[in-house]
ROVEXKOL-128231 format. One line per 4 residues: number of its first residue (from 0); their letters; for each residue y, x, z of C-alpha. Coordinates in pm, 1 decimal. Each point is the difference from the previous one (the first is absolute). Layout:
# residues N
NUM	A	Y,X,Z; ... .
END
This chain:
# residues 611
0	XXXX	1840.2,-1030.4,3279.0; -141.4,-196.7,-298.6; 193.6,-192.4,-227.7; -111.6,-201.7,-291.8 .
4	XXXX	173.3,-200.8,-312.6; -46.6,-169.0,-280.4; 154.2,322.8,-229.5; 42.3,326.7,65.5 .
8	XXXX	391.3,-51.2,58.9; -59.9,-340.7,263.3; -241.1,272.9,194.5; 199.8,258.3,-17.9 .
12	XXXX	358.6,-179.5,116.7; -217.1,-175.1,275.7; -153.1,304.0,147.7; 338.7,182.1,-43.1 .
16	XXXX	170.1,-299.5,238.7; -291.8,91.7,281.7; 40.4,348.8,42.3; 422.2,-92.9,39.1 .
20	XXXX	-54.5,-242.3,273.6; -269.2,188.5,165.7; 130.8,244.9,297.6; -213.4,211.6,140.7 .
24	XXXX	143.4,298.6,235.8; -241.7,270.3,250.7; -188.2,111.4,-302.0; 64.6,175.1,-356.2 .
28	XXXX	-87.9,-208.2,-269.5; 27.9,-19.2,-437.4; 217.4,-268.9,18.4; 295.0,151.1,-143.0 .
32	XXXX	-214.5,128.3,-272.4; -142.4,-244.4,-107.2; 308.5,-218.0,-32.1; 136.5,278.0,-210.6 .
36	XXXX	-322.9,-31.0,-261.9; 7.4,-379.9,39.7; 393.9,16.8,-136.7; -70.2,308.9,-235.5 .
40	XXXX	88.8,-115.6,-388.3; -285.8,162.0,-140.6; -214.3,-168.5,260.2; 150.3,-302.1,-51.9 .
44	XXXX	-62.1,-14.3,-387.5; -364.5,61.3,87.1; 4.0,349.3,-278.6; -132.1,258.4,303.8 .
48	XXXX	-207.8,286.4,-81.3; -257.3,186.7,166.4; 217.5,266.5,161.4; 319.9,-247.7,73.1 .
52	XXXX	21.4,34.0,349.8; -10.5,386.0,-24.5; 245.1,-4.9,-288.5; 285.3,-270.9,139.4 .
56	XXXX	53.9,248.6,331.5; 367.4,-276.7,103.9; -308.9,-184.0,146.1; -23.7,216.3,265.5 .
60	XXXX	383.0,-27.0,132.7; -31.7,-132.9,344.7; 187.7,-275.9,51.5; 116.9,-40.9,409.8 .
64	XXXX	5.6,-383.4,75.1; 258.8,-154.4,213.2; -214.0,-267.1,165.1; 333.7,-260.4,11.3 .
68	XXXX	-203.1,-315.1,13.8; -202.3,160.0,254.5; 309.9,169.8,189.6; 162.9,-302.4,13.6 .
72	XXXX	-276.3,-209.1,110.1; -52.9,207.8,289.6; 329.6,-7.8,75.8; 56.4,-413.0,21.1 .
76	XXXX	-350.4,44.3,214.6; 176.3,273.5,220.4; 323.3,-272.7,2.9; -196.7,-318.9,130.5 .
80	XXXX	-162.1,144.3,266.4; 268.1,277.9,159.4; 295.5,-226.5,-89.6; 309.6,173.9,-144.8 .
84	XXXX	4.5,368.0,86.2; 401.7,74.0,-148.5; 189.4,81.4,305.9; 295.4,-108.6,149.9 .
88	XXXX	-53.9,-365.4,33.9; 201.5,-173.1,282.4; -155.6,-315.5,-56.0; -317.0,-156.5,-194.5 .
92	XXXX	18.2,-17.1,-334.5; 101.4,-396.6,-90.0; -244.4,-234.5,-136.3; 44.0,-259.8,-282.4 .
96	XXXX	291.8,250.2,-188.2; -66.8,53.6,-367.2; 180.4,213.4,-281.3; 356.4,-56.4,-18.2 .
100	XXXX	115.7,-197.6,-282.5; 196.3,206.0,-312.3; 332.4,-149.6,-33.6; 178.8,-131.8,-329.4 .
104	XXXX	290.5,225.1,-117.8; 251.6,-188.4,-170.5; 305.4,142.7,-185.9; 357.0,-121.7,-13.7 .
108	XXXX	-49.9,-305.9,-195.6; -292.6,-135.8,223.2; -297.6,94.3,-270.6; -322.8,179.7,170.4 .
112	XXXX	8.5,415.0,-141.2; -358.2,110.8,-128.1; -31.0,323.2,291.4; -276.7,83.4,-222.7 .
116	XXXX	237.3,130.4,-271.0; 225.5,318.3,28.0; 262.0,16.1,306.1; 370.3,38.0,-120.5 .
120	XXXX	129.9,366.0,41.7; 123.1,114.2,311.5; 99.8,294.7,185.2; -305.2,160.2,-62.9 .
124	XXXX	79.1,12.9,-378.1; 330.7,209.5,61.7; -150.8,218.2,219.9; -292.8,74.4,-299.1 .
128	XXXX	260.8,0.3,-254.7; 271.3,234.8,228.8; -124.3,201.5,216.9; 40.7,20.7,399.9 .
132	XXXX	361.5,110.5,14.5; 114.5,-261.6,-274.5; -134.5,-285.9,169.8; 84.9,65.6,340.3 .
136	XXXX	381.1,29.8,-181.1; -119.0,-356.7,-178.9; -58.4,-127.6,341.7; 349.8,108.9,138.3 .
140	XXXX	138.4,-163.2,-303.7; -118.9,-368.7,9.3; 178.4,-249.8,127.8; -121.4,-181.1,261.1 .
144	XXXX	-281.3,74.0,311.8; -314.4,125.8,-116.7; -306.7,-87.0,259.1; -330.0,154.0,40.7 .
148	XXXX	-293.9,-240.4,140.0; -229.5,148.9,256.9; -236.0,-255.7,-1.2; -288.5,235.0,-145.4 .
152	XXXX	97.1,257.5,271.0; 175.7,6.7,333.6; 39.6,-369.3,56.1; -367.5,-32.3,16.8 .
156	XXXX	-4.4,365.1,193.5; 267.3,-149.5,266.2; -159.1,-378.7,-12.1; -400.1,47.5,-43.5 .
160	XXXX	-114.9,333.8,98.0; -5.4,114.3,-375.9; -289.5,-189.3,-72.2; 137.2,-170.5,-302.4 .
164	XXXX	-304.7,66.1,-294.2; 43.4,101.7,-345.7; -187.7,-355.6,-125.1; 305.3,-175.3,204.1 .
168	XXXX	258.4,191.5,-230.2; -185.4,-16.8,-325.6; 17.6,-335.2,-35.8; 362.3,-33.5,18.8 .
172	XXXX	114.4,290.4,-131.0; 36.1,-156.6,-348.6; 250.8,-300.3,89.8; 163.1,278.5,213.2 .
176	XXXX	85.8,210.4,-317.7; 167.2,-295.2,-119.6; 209.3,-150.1,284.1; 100.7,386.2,128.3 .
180	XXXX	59.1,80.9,-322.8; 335.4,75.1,103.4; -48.7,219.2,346.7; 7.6,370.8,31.7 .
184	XXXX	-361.4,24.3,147.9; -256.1,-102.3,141.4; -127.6,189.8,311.0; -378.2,23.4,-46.3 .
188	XXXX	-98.4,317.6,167.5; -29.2,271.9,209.3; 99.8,-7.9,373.1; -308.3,-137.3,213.7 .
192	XXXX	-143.1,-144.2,-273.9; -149.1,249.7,-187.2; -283.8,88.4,308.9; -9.3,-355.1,102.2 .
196	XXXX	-140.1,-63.8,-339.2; -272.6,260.1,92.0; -72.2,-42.1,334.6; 35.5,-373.0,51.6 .
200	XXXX	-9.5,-157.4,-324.1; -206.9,229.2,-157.4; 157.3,-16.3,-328.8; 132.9,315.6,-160.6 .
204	XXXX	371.4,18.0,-34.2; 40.2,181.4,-321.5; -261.0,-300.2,-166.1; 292.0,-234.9,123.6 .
208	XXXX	307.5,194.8,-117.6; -170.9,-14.4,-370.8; -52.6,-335.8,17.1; 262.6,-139.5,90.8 .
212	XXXX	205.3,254.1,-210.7; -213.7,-187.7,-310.8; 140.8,-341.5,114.6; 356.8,90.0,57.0 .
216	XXXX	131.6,232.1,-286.7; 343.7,-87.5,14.5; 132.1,25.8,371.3; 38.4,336.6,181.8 .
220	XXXX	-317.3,91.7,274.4; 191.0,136.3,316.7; -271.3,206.2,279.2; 137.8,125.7,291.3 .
224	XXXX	-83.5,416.6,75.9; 28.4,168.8,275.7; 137.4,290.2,-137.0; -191.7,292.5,136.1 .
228	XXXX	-235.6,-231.3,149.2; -113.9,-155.6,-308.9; -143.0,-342.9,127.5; -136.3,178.0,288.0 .
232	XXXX	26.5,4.9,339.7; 74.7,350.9,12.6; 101.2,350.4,-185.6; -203.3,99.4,-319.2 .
236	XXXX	38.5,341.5,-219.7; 208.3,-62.9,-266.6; -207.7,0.2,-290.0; -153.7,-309.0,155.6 .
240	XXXX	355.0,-212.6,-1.0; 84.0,162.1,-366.2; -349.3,-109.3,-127.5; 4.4,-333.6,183.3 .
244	XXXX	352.2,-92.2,-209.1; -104.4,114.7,-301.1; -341.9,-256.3,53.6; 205.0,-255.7,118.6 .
248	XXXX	258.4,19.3,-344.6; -243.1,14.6,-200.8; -203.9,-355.1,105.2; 343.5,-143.0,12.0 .
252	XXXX	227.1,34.5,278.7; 336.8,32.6,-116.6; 251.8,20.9,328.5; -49.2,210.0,265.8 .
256	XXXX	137.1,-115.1,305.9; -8.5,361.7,170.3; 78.2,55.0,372.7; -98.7,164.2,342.9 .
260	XXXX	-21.5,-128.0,308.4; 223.7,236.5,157.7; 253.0,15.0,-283.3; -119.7,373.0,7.5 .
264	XXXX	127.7,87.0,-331.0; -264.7,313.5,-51.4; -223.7,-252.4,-29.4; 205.7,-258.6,-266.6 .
268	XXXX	37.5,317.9,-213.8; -333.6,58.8,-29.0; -18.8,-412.0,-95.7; 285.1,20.5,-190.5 .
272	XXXX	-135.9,310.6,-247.1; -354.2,-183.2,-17.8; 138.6,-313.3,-156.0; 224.4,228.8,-241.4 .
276	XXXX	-294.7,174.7,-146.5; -168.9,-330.0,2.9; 254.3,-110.4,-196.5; 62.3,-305.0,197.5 .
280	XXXX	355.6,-138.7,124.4; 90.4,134.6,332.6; 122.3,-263.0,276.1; 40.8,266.7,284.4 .
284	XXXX	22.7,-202.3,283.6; 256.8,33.2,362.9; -180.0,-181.1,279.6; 221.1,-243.6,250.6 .
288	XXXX	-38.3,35.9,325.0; 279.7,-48.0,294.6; 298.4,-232.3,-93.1; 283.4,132.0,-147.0 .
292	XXXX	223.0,-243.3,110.8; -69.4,63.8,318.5; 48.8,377.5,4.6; 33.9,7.5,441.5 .
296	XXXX	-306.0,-139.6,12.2; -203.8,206.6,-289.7; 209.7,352.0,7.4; -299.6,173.5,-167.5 .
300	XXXX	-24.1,-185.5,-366.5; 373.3,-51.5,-59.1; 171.9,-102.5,-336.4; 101.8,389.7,-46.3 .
304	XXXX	-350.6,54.3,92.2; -153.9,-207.8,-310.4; 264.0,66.4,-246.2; -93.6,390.8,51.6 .
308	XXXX	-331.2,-106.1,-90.0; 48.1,-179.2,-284.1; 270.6,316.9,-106.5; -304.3,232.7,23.6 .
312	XXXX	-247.0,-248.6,-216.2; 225.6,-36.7,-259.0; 68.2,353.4,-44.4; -421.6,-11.9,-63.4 .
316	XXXX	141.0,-188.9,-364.2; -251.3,-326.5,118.0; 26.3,-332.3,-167.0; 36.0,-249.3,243.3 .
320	XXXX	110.7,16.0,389.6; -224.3,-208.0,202.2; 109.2,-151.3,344.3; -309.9,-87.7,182.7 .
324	XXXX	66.1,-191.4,293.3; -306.9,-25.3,157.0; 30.4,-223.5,299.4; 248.6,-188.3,-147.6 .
328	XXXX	269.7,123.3,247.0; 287.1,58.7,-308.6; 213.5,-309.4,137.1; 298.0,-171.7,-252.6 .
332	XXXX	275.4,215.4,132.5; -231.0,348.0,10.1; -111.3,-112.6,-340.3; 387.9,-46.5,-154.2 .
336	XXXX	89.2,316.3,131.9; -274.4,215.9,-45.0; -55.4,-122.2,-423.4; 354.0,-42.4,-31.3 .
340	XXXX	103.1,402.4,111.6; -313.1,141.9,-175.0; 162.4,-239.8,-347.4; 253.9,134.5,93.7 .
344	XXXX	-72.3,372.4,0.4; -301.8,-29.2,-306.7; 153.3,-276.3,-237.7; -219.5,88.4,-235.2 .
348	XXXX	-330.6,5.6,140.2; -241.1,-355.6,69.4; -73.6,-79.3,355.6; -297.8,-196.4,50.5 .
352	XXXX	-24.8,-152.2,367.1; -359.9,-103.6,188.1; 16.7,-171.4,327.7; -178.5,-218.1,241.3 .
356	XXXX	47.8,-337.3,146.4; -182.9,79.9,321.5; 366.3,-122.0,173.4; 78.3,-272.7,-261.9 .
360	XXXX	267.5,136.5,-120.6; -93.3,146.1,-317.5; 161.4,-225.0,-298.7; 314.8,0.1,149.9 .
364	XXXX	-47.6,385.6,64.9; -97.9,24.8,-369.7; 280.0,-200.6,-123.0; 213.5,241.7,201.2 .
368	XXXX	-152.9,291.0,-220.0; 59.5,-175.5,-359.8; 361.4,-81.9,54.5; 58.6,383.2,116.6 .
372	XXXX	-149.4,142.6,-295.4; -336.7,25.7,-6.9; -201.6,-20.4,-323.4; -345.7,-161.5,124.2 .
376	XXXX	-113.9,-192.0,281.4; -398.1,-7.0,150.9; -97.0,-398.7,53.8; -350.0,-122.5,28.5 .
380	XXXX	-118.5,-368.4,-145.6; 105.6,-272.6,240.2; -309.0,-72.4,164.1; -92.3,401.7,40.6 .
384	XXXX	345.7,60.5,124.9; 186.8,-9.6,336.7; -111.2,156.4,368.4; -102.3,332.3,-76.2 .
388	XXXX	-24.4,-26.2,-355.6; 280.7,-6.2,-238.9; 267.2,-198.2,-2.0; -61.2,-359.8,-251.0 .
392	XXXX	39.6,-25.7,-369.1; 59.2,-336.0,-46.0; 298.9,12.4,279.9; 193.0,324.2,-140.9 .
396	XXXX	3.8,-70.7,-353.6; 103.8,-397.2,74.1; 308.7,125.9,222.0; 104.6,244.2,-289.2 .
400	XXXX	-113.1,-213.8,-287.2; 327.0,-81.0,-258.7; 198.7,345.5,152.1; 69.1,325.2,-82.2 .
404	XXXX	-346.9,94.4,170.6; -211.2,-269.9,-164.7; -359.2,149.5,-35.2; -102.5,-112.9,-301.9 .
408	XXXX	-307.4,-109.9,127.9; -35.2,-408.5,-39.9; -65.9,-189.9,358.0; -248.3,-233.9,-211.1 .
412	XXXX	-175.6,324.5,-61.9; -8.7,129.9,334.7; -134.4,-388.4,111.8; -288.4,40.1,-223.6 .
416	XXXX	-95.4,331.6,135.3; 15.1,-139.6,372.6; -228.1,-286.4,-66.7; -289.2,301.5,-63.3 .
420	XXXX	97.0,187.0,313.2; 31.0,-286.6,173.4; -341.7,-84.9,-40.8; -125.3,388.5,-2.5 .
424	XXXX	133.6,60.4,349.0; -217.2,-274.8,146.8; -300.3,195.2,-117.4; 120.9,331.5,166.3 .
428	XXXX	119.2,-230.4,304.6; -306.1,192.1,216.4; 212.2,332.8,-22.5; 347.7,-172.3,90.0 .
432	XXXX	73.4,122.6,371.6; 213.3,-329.9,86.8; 359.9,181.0,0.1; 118.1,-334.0,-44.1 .
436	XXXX	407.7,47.4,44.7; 260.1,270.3,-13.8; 3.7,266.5,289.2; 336.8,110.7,38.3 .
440	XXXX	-124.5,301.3,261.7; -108.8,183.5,-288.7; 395.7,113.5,41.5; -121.7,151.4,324.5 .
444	XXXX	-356.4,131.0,-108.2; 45.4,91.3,-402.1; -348.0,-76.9,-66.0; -28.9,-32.7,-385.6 .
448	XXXX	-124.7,-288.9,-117.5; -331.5,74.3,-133.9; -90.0,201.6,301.3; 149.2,-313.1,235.5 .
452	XXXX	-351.6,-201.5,-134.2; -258.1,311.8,-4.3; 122.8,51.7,373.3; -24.6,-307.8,142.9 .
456	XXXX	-338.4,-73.7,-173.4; -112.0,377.2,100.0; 162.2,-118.1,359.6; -219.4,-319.5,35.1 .
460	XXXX	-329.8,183.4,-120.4; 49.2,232.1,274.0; 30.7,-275.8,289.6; 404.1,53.4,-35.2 .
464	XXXX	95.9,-325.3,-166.1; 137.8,-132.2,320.0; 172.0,347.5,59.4; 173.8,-47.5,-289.3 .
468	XXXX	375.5,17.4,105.5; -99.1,268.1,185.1; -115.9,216.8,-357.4; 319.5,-91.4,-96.7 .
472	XXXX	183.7,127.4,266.7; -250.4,291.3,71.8; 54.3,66.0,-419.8; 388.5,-15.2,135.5 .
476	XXXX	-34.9,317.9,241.1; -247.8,189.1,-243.7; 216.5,41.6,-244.8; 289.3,68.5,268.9 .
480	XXXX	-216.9,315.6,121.8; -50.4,93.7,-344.8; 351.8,-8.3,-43.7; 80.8,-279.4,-219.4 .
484	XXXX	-172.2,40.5,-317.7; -1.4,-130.2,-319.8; -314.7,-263.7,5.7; -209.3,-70.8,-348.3 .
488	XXXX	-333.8,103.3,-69.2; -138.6,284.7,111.1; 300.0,27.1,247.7; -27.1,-333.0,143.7 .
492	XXXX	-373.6,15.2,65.3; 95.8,269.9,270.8; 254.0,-230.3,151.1; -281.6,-250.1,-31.2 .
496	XXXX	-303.8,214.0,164.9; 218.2,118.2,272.5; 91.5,-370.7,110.4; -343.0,-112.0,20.1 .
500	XXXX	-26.1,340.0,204.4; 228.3,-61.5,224.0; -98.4,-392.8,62.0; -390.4,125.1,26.3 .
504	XXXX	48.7,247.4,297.8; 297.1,-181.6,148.5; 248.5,229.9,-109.4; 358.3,-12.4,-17.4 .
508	XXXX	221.9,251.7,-141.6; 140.3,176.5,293.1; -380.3,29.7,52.8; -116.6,118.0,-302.9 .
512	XXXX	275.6,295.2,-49.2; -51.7,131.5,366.5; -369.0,-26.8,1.3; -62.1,126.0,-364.5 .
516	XXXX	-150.5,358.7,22.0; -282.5,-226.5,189.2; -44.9,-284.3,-241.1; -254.4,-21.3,-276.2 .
520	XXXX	192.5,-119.7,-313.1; -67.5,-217.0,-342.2; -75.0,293.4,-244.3; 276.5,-180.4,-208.6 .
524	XXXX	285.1,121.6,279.2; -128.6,331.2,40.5; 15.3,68.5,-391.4; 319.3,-126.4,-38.0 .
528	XXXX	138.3,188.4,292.7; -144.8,334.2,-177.5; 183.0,-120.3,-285.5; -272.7,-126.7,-255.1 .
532	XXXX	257.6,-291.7,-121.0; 297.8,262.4,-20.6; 280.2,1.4,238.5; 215.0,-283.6,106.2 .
536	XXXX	368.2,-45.8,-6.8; 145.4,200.0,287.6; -335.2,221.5,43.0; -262.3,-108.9,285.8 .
540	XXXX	27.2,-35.8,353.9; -59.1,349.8,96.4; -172.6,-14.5,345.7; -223.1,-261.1,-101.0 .
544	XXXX	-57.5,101.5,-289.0; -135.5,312.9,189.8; -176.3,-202.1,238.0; -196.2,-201.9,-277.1 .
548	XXXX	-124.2,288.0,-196.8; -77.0,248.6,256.2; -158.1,261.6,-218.2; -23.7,-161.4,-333.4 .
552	XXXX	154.8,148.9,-302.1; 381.6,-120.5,-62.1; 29.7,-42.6,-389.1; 423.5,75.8,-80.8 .
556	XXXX	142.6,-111.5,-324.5; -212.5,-232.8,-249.8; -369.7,6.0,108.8; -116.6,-34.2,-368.7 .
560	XXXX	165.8,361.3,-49.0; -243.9,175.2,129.6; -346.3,-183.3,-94.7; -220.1,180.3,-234.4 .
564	XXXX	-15.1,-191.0,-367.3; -259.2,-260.2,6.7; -327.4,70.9,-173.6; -40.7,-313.2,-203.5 .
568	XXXX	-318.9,193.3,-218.0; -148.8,76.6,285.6; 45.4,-407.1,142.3; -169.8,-93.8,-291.2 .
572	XXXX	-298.5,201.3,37.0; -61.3,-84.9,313.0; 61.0,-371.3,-110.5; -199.2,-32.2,-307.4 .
576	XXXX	-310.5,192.8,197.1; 62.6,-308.8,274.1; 46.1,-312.1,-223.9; -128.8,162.4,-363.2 .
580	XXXX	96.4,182.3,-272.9; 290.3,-173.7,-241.5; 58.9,-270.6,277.0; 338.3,116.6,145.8 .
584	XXXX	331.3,-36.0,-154.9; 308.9,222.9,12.9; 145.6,-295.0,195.7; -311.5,-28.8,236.1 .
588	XXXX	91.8,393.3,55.1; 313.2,-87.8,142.5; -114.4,-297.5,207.2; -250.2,267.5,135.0 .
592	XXXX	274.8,264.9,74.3; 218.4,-283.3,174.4; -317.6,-183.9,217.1; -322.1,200.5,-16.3 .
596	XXXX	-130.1,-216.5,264.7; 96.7,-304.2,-104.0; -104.1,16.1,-420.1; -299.3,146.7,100.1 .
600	XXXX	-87.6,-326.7,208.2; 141.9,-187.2,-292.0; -195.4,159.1,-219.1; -326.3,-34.8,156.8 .
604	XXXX	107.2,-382.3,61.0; -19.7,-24.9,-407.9; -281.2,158.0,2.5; -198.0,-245.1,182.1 .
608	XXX	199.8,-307.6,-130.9; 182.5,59.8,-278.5; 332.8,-60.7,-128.9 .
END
């Protein structure tokens, strides 16, 4: 390289700007150094001496380039001629769609409001200022329904296969800290979303959960956690949970939505007790299954049955009760009686209600809930709403607008917000898997709602679209033979996998149980018939339990009992002598511990593109 100016300093800058732009990788090379002389003071000032170089020995730090404009480049190269790699497309992407527009947020007296300015206080301010207990006793106090939005969470999970980006959120997420000014949260994280972001997206979750924490200072962040499963799919020591709700705290996540997906309660303690020492507030969550209306039908989860339930979690001194209706079965009538006897029993403690629309009955179930006593309802914007997502915004708080359970939350406000989603959906319209209408057999089959769309798209990519009332009613009898479980992630999935079983080999369930000790199962039913989710209400099916297994350990009690601790120092040993030394995060440990397999394809994805 040789550079030349009309002074010293013109020389200098020019050569300077060569060696930046130049890129050249398969060989070792000065480059660094001599970038470091070129920007050296003492170099600059032109008052070296003999023995500079041996005296000035920061010239020698090795700086590591990142190669972004190269990264990138080969990544739009890698784009144009393999097409979109992100999985889970149903259809091709559209053509002709461009960025959606940013609405205009006006206040009460029609005038635009600056979102560039600092949001009004919200919940998020008394729960800084109080403490966990106080405002969860704040919350029981206010007048009025409270509402969570899910829009940044499970109505993208349940509507377009989680594939909703971090870009997408950014840009709203100012004008949403000023029209949800008033809500009790927004659910942003956790559930499927936090591997999706890895494995699919290939963004990192935590990067996203301090982002958008910047944005939105005043509202409350709501994740959903497995309890002992974390965000997982399955059992993890419990150093791993602890450490993972500590993380999770600290980059901003203020309500955790805790539950299992057996309504084990081993496994909410160990939740519960993370959260505590994470200082967080604890929403320790019963999941709805059954009808309790309808006890002839559904003798298993009666109203006696949940009110236990929620007797033992409140003894655990939580926060919050969540109801998480999954599959949107909790009907008007279930919904008055089940709210109104645990109100009834617990006056004093805020009930906070999540359902589906998968049947289209979720406002009016919703509705139901409010006027019985609950505290806060889970809605999704109007155009991310309905089907198997949450039930709509714009339609609850207009029916209770001007009561006793007004919202708080203006309709103008929620209109604005639409027009972005609106327009934001149509880009994502390549995941959508066409549920077009309510499905009113989800009464019949309890699929929840985010699994309803991962099934049938997993259905058609495996030559079972047109099979797919039979993986309903083949989901149907699996979960009969398992003996009626509790379905949400992980438990679902095994509901899920031994459907798609069944329909594969041309199985029914009579089948299946008499010709188990012969069958070759999904590893997911094995492991949860050795007990690696915990044990489900009433205990397993004993003989085929048996008969699944064979002569595989049986793990009794809470599976994380009896894991060794976690070696997190020895994790990043191994990691830093993979991907370098100083390049992994205490977060990136945890995101290791959760999915080896899946950050360390992430991470060697950044490595050869970028962020």
């Amino acid at each position: 390289l040789t550079c030349s100016g009309a002074t010293f300093e013109k020389a200098r800058r020019r050569t300077l700007a060569s060696l930046v732009e130049f890129r050249i990788s398969g060989v070792k090379t000065n480059m660094w150094f001599l970038q470091r002389l070129l920007s050296n003071d003492t170099f600059i000032s032109g008052s070296c001496w003999t023995t500079f170089i041996d005296d000035t020995p920061e010239l020698f730090t090795v700086t590591k380039f990142r190669n972004r404009a190269a990264k990138l480049l080969t990544y739009l190269g890698d784009l144009i001629a393999n097409g979109c790699q992100i999985q889970g497309q149903v259809t091709a992407p559209g053509h002709g769609l461009e960025e959606p527009t940013l609405p205009t947020l006006l206040d009460a007296h029609g005038s635009a409001v600056n979102v560039t300015t600092a949001p009004p206080p919200g919940w998020r301010d008394v729960l800084l200022k109080s403490g966990p207990a106080a405002f969860a006793q704040a919350v029981r106090q206010h007048k009025g329904v409270l509402i969570m939005d899910t829009t940044w969470r499970d109505a993208h999970q349940s509507l377009l296969a989680t594939r909703l980006r971090t870009h997408d959120m950014e840009r709203i997420a100012p004008i949403t800290a000023h029209a949800m000014a008033n809500a009790f949260a927004l659910e942003m994280w956790g559930g499927a979303t936090f591997d999706v972001a890895m494995r699919f997206l290939h963004e990192d979750p935590w990067d996203r959960l301090d982002r958008l924490r910047a944005l939105v200072p005043n509202i409350p962040f709501q994740m959903l956690l497995r309890g002992a499963n974390a965000v997982g799919y399955t059992s993890y020591p419990d150093n791993v949970v602890y450490e993972f709700c500590k993380q999770a705290r600290k980059h901003g996540v203020d309500v955790f939505r805790v539950f299992d997906s057996l309504n084990y309660v081993e496994n909410l303690k160990l939740g519960i007790d993370a959260v505590r020492q994470a200082d967080g507030v604890i929403e320790a969550t019963v999941c709805y299954t059954g009808d309790v209306s309808n006890p002839a039908k559904h003798p298993k989860y009666t109203l006696e049955y949940y009110l236990d339930l929620v007797d033992e979690l409140v003894a655990l001194d939580i926060h919050i009760l969540g109801i998480k209706d999954m599959a949107g079965l909790l009907k008007p009538r279930a919904a008055r009686l089940l709210i109104g006897a645990i109100r009834s029993r617990h006056p004093n403690l805020p009930i906070h209600v999540h359902t589906h629309d998968t049947a289209g009955a979720g406002v009016a179930a919703m509705i139901a809930c409010a006027e019985a006593g609950a505290d806060i309802i889970d809605l999704a914007i109007d155009s991310m709403s309905g089907v198997t997502s949450q039930p709509c915004m714009g339609a609850f708080v207009s029916a209770l607008e001007g009561s006793e359970y007004d919202t708080g939350i203006p309709t103008e406000s929620i209109a604005a917000l639409n027009s972005y989603w609106e327009q934001t959906r149509l880009l994502y319209s390549c995941f959508d898997p066409g549920v077009k209408a309510s499905d009113t057999s989800v009464y019949t089959h309890e699929m929840p709602g985010g699994q309803y769309t991962n099934l049938l798209f997993q259905a058609q990519s495996l030559g079972l679209g047109s099979r797919w009332n039979d993986v309903k009613a083949a989901y149907t009898e699996a979960n009969r033979i398992c003996g009626d479980l509790v379905k949400v992630t992980p438990s679902s999935k095994v509901v899920g996998d031994f459907a798609q079983f069944m329909v594969s080999n041309h199985l029914t369930g009579d089948e299946v149980v008499s010709q188990a000790a012969t069958l070759s199962f999904p590893k997911s039913v094995v492991e949860f018939f050795q007990g690696y989710l915990g044990q489900p209400v009433g205990g397993f099916p004993k003989e085929l339990q048996a008969a699944i297994i064979r002569d595989a350990a049986k793990i009794e009690g809470r599976p994380g009992a009896s894991m060794e601790p976690f070696d997190f120092d020895q994790l990043r040993r191994d990691l830093e002598d993979k991907w370098g030394p100083g390049s992994i995060r205490d977060v990136d440990l945890l995101s290791a511990a959760l999915y080896p397999t899946v950050f360390d394809e992430f991470q060697a994805l950044r490595q050869k593109y970028g962020n």
